[in-house]
C-alpha positions, 0 to 999 in steps of 0.5 A: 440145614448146615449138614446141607450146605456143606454136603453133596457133588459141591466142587471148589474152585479157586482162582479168578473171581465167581461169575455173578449169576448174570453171567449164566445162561438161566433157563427156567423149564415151565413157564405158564406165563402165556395164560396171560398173554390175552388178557385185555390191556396187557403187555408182557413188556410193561411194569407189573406191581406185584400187588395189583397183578399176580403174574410173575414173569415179564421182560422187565423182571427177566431183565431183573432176576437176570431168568434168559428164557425157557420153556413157554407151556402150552397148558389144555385143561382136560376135558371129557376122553371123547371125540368133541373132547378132544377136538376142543382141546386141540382147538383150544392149543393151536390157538395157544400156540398162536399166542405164544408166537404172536405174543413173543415176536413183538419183542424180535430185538429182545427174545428169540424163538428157538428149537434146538440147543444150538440156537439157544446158545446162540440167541443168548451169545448175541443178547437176546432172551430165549424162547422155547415152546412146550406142551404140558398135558397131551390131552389134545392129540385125542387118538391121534399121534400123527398131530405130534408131528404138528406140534414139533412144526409148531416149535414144540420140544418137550411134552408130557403125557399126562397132567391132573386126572388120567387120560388116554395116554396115561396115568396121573400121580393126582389120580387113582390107576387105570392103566397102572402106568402107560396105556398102550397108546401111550407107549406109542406116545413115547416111541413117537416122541422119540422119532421127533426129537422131541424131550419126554416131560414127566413132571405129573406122572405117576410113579409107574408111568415115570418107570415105564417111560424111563424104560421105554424112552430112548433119550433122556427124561425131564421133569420140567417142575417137580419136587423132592418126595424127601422134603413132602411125602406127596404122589406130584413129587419124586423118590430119592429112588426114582431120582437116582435112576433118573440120573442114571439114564442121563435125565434131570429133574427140574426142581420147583417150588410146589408141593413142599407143603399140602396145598391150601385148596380151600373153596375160596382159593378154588374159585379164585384159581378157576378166576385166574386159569381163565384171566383173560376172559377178564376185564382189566377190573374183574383182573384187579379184583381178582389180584386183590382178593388173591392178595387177601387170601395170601395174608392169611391162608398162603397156598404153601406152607413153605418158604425159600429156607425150605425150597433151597434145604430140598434143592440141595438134597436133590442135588445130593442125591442126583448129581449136578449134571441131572439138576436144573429149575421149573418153579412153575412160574404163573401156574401155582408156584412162587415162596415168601422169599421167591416171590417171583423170578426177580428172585433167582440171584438168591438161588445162585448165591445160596448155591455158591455158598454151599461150596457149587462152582461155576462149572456146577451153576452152568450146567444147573442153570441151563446145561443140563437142560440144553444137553437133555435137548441135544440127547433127543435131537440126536435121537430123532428119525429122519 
């Protein structure tokens, strides 16, 4: 661990005081909070004690772990690879993306919707936190490309492929190959990706869709919530190789807090997280219920074996290995991640003083923190076919 702190691309700065982390533009690549935002009785304003309710990020906490915004996913669970399939699914995500538009426009003195980098920037020089809108899974467009361009209208700019199994698009690092990589739909998926603007998210890809969408892709890729293969030799993480040619072609790589250990999917822990995908199909007790007996299950069979000392060690490999302009963070907040000692985004200032005290400077925090990110964004607006 001491070898870690002190290697890697960490500069020094002299001079004026460090900036606290409240003075960095913190943006967080994959946020499934918006599972929440039906749930009966809730508000994503209001106090939310970790112990009665397991979501982890609200305004009051974004206030307090100082996290200005992100990403808000538009998560589809995948169903069958057939036209009602499909037609559900892309039912069920316009809805999402309605929800996540009425659900953050509440709140026009706190938040603001954006879709460019520049707007990003803006909305955080005048106070306000920032909301981006992106798609995990691209499941619901069926065969059909052209709702692409639907979704970048809807204010959509990042998107992966492909999610837990296989679909149309491509292959999945939690499934067996079928199309050894890209199928050839999905390789128009990334062509058209491109005309729009739009960010490549290959966070659950396997390791040949990555190679191949690194190959085709005219802009940078992300991977909005992934970890390092080096810390859990798992298909969901990415190679040291894999990160490096990342690096090399201008991407970054979103580190997050999952896959450090197996996950303890016993079928206690199944069944509650089928409960918890679906929260807001709940009543305000059945949610109570289901926070308690998650709780419980915490105490004695934790979904990870890992804490924040393991996260910040594959952190600061990951950093080593690709370089402080390709790095940046994806916790994969209220869709699975989350450590003893990172609980929730309260936390983050842990992440920024770990970081300064491993010799990064504020140069190297701000591109981390949401430089990079903003960049990857730029790189792809650039890209775009009018």
């Amino acid at each position: 661990m001491a070898l870690l702190l002190l290697a890697g691309c960490a500069t020094t700065q002299a001079g004026p005081p460090h900036k606290s982390h409240r003075d960095f533009l913190v943006l967080d690549t994959h946020l499934d909070t918006p599972l929440h935002f039906a749930r009966p009785g809730w508000s994503f304003a209001g106090h939310h004690d970790p112990a009665t309710d397991l979501v982890q990020v609200d305004l009051e906490r974004m206030d307090s772990g100082a996290l200005d915004g992100g990403f808000f996913a538009i998560y589809t669970e995948q169903g069958p690879l057939t036209a009602k399939g499909y037609a559900d699914a892309l039912a069920f995500a316009r809805k999402r993306s309605d929800l996540i538009d009425t659900t953050l426009s509440a709140f026009p003195n706190r938040l603001d919707f954006v879709t460019t980098a520049a707007e990003a920037r803006r909305a955080d020089r005048i106070g306000l936190r920032v909301a981006f809108k992106s798609m995990e899974n691209s499941y619901e467009l069926g065969e059909d490309l052209s709702l692409l361009e639907e979704f970048h209208d809807r204010g959509v700019r990042l998107a992966g492929p492909v999610h837990g199994a296989n679909n149309q698009f491509a292959d999945s690092s939690g499934d067996k190959p079928r199309w050894n990589g890209l199928s050839p739909l999905g390789r128009q998926w990334v062509k058209e990706m491109n005309r729009l603007g739009m960010v490549i998210d290959a966070s659950h890809s396997s390791d040949a869709t990555f190679d191949q969408m690194l190959a085709l892709s005219k802009t940078p890729l992300l991977l909005s919530h992934s970890s390092g293969r080096w810390a859990f030799d798992h298909p969901r993480n990415l190679d040291d190789a894999r990160i490096r040619k990342l690096a090399a072609k201008g991407g970054a790589i979103c580190v997050s807090t999952i896959f450090l250990s197996n996950m303890n999917m016993g079928p206690e822990r199944a069944a509650l997280f089928a409960k918890y995908e679906h929260i807001a199909d709940l009543s305000p007790e059945e949610q109570a219920d289901l926070t308690r007996r998650w709780r419980a299950l915490d105490a004695t069979q934790p979904i990870w074996n890992a804490d924040f000392e393991r996260y910040m060690a594959m952190v600061l490999h990951v950093i080593e290995v690709a370089g402080v302009d390709h790095v940046c963070f994806g916790a994969d907040w209220d869709g699975g991640g989350g450590l003893p000692g990172i609980e929730d985004i309260s936390a983050l200032p842990k992440v920024t003083e770990r970081l300064r005290a491993a010799g990064y400077s504020d140069t190297d925090l701000a591109k981390m923190w949401s430089g990079n990110i903003l960049r990857i964004v730029e790189a792809a607006e650039r890209g775009r076919e009018n």
